[in-house]
C-alpha positions in Angstrom: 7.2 -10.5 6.6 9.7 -10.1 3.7 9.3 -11.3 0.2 11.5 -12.0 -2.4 12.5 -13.7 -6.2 13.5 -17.6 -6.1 15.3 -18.4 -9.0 16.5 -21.9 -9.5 17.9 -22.8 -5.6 18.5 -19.1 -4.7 16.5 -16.6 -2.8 16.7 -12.9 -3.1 15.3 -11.0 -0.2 13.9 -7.9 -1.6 12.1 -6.4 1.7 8.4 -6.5 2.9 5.6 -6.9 0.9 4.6 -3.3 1.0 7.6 -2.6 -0.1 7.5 -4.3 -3.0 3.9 -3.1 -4.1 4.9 0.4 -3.4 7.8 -0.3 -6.3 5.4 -1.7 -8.2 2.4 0.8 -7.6 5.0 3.7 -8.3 5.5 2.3 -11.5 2.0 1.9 -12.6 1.3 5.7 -11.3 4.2 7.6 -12.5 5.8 5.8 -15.7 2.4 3.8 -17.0 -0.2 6.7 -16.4 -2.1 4.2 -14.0 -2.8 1.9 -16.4 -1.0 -1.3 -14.8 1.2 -2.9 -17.1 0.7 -1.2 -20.3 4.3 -0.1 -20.8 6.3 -2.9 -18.9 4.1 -6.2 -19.1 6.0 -8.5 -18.2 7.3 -7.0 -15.2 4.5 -5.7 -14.1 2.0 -8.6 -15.2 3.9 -11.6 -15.0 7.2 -10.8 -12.6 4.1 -9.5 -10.0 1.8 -12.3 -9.8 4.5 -14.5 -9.1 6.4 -16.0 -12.3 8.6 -14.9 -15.0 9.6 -17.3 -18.1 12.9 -17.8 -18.7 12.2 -16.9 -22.2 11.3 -13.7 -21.2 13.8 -12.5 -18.5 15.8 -10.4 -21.6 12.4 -8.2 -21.7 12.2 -8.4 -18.5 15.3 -6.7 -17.5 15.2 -4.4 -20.3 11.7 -3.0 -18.8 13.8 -3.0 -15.3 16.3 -0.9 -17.2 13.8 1.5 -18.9 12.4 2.0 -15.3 15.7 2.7 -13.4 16.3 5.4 -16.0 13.2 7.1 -15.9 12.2 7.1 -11.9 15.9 8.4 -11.5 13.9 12.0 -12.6 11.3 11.5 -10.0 11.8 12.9 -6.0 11.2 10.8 -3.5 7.2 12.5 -2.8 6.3 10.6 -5.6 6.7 7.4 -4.3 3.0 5.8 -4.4 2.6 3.6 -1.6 -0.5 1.5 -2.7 -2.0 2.3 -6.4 -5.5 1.2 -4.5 -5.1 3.8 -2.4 -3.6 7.1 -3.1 -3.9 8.6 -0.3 -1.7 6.1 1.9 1.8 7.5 2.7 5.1 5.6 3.0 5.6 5.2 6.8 8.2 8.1 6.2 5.7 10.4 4.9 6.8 12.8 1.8 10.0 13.4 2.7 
């Protein structure tokens, strides 16, 4: 089933769900130290369970920003596929 960002009367298909947490658990693991949230809060606190004040989508893609940078220095064997699990693989595997 594929999830995805509704923002005013537009919907933006972003891929399955596992998908999505994989982004987000790849995050926590690799740029946060695996402590969810504590260096992008909004995206990973707020944008992930579900809503995101307009007030806050400035930080919001800022974080997004910071994050593109910095996972551009990771290979693709870091991807974590669910932070609750570390020992699930992507359905490619590590390479």
């Amino acid at each position: 089933m594929a999830v995805g960002f509704i923002v005013d009367f537009y919907y933006y298909s972003i891929g399955s769900a596992d998908f999505l947490h994989s982004f987000f658990s790849t995050v926590a693991v690799n740029l946060e130290g695996g402590k969810w949230g504590s260096r992008f809060p909004v995206l990973m606190n707020e944008l992930y369970q579900g809503k995101l004040p307009v007030e806050k989508t400035d930080i919001a893609f800022e974080e997004l920003n910071t994050i593109r940078e910095e996972l551009k220095d990771f290979s693709p064997d870091k991807v974590v596929w669910d932070i609750d699990d570390l020992f699930k693989q992507p359905p490619w595997g590590k390479t």
